[in-house]
C-alpha positions, 0 to 999 in steps of 0.5 A: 500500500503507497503512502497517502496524504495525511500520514503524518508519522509512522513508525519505520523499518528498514529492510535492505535485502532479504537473503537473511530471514532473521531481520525480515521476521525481526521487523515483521514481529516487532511491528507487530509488538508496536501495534499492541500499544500504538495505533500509529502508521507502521511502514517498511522502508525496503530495496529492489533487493528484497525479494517479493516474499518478504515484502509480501509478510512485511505488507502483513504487519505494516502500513505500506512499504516505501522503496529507495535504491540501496546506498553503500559506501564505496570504500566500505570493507564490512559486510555487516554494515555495508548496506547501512547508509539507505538509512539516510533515505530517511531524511527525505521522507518528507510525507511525514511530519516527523518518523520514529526509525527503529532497527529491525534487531529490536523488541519493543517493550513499552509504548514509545509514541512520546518520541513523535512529540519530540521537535528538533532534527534529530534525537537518539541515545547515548552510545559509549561502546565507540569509546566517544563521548557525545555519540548516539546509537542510530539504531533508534532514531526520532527525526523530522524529514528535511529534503535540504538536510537530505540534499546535503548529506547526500552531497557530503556522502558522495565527497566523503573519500572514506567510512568511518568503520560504523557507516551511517552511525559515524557519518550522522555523528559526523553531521549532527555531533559537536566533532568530526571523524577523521579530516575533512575532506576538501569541499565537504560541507559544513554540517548546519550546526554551529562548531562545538554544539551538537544538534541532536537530542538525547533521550533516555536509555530505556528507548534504546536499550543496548548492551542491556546483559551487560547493564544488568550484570551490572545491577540494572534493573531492566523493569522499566525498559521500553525497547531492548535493542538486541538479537534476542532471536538468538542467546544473548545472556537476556533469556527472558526478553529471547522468550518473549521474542520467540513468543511474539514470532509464534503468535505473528505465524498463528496470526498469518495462518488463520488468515491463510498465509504462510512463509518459509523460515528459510533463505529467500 
């Protein structure tokens, strides 16, 4: 289903192929997550290289899909991370008034829709596992789609000689943050921010809770966790958020079932 007038946000996912099903289904049940507490748009932001199967599953949970050619930086060595700049196609959203953007290896908790009530550019949370203070993890965002902000990063993307090693979460950090990566290359331009002030807004760890076993073993207590950020479909020292995940994906395919559909766990 095309996006029509008078969505003026919606939740997004991205999807940039579809050969791993883990991520397919990690987007597929953590809309359906959200849409126990949210009555928000839900849309999936997907490539040419996602195959018809998946997207067909995707349009079961979701709103509509939106399609954007794939975006890999040149000089991108990690496979892991190649495909991560197509996140930058969120910017240009602009069918939106403000989207709240969430990795497909999430499991939402606790209703977040207090994060379109947010107005700056951008907000994020805080991510220390980079060794950088004032950094924010991109993998829950809250933004207000700019065609000009889209415009310009697209035109310092393109001058950028190298990746920073974290793809676009390096690059937004670049723009949005108070210091740059690496050297500036010659006739990049300046990020709209005034030099040592950051344009982005923090928000609290528990929309975005990563690193959450290391956290708890540190004493944290995880009660009031709106979203673990994690791939609880695998073990990862969080047995109780891996049930719950394995739960809501059980539930999804008995939903898809009674309505007539079903997929293949498999490669697509």
């Amino acid at each position: 289903m095309p996006v029509t007038p008078g969505m003026t946000t919606s939740y997004i996912f991205m999807i940039t192929r579809s050969a791993n099903p883990d991520y397919v289904w990690g987007a597929a049940v953590a809309a359906t997550c959200l849409r126990k507490m949210s009555d928000r748009q839900i849309h999936f932001l997907v490539t040419r290289e996602v195959s018809a199967e998946a997207r067909h599953l995707l349009s079961q949970v979701g709103d509509g899909l939106i399609d954007r050619p794939l975006l890999q930086h040149p000089s991108m060595d990690n496979a892991r991370f190649r495909d991560n700049y197509t996140k930058l196609h969120l910017f240009n959203l602009v069918e939106f008034e403000r989207i709240v953007y969430l990795d497909a290896d999430v499991l939402p908790l606790l209703g977040m829709d207090d994060l379109f009530d947010l107005s700056g550019p951008l907000a994020a949370t805080f991510d220390h596992g980079r060794g950088v203070s004032d950094y924010f993890n991109a993998g829950v965002l809250s933004l207000r789609p700019d065609a000009q902000v889209f415009d310009q990063l697209m035109q310092a993307f393109r001058l950028n000689p190298r990746d920073c090693g974290c793809a676009e979460q390096d690059f937004l950090n670049w723009w949005f943050g108070p210091k740059l990566f690496g050297l500036r290359p010659a006739g990049m331009l300046r990020p709209l921010r005034r030099a040592g002030t950051r344009s982005w807004q923090a928000i609290d760890y528990e929309y975005n809770a990563i690193h959450l076993a290391d956290r708890i073993a540190d004493g944290y207590d995880p009660a009031g966790v709106r979203l673990v950020h994690e791939k609880v479909w695998e073990p990862h020292g969080l047995p109780q958020f891996e049930q719950q995940w394995q739960q809501a994906k059980a539930e999804l395919v008995s939903d898809l079932a009674s309505r007539g559909a079903s997929y293949q766990v498999g490669c697509w």
